[in-house]
C-alpha positions as CSV (number, residue, x, y, z in Angstrom):
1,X,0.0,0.0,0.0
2,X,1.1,3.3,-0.4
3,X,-1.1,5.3,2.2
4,X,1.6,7.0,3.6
5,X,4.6,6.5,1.0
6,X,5.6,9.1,-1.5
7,X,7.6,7.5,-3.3
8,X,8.0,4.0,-5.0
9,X,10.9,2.4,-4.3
10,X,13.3,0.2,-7.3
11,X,12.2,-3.4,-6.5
12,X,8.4,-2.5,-4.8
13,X,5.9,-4.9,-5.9
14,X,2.7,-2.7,-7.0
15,X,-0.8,-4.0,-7.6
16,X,-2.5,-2.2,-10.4
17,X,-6.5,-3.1,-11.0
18,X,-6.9,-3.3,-14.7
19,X,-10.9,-4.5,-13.9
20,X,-12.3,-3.0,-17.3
21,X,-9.6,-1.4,-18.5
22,X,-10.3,-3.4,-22.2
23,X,-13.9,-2.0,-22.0
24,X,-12.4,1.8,-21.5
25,X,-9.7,1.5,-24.1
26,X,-11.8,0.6,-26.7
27,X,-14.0,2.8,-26.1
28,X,-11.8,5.8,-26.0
29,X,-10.3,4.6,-29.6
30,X,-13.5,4.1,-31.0
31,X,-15.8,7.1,-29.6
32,X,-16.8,9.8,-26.8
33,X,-19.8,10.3,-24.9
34,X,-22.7,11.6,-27.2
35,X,-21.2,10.9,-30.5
36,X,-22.6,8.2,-33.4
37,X,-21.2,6.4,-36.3
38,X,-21.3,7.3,-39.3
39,X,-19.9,6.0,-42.8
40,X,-18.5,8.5,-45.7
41,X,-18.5,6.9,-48.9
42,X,-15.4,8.1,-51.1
43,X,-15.8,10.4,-54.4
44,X,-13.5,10.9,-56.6
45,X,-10.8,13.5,-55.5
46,X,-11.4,13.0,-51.7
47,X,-8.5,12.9,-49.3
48,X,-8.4,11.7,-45.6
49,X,-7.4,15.3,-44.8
50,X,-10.8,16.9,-46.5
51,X,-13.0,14.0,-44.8
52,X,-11.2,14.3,-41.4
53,X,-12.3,18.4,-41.7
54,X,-16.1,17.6,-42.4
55,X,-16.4,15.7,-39.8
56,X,-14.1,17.4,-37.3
57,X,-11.7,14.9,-36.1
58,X,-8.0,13.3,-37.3
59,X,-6.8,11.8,-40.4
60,X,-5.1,9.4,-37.6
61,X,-8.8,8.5,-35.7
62,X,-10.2,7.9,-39.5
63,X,-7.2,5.4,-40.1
64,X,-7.4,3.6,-36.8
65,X,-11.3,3.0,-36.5
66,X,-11.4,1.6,-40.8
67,X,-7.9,0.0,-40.3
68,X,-6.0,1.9,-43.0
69,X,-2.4,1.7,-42.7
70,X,-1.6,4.3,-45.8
71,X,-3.7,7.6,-46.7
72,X,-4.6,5.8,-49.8
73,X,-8.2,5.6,-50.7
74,X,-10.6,4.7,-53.4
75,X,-14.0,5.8,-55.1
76,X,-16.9,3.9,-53.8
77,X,-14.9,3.0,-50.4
78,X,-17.0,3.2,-47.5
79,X,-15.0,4.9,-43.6
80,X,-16.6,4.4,-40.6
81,X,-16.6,7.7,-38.9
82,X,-17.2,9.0,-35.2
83,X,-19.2,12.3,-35.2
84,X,-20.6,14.4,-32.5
85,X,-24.0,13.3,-32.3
C-alpha cells in the first residue's frame, strides 16, 4: 500500500486493478460520450485530410477506426466515422 509512502521504491511490488480497463480503451479509440457512427462513402478526388475536416476529427482516428495503414483511398470506399451526435 502506499497510504503514507511518497515514493516508489526500485524493486516495490505494485498491484494495479486493470478491472475494465479493455472495456475503456476501446472505447476511448472508437468514440466519446454523445457521439454516433457514421460512414462517408469516397468520391473521386477525396483525401483523408478533407473528410477528417467535415467531420471534425483526425486523419489518424479515420485510419485507426477503418484500419488503413496508408492515406490511400478509393471511389466507392465506405470509412466508418465517429461524429458528434
Amino acid at each position: 500500500k502506499l497510504a503514507r509512502a511518497k515514493y516508489i521504491r526500485p524493486g516495490q511490488i505494485l498491484q494495479i486493478p486493470t478491472d475494465g480497463y479493455d472495456i475503456y480503451r476501446k472505447m476511448a479509440l472508437t468514440k466519446s460520450a454523445g457521439s454516433k457512427q457514421v460512414y462517408h462513402t469516397v468520391r473521386s478526388g477525396d483525401t483523408l485530410s478533407e473528410i477528417a475536416l467535415i467531420y471534425r476529427t483526425s486523419v489518424k482516428k479515420i485510419k485507426k477506426w477503418n484500419g488503413l495503414r496508408s492515406d490511400r483511398i478509393y471511389p466507392g470506399q465506405k470509412l466508418k466515422i465517429w461524429t458528434k451526435a
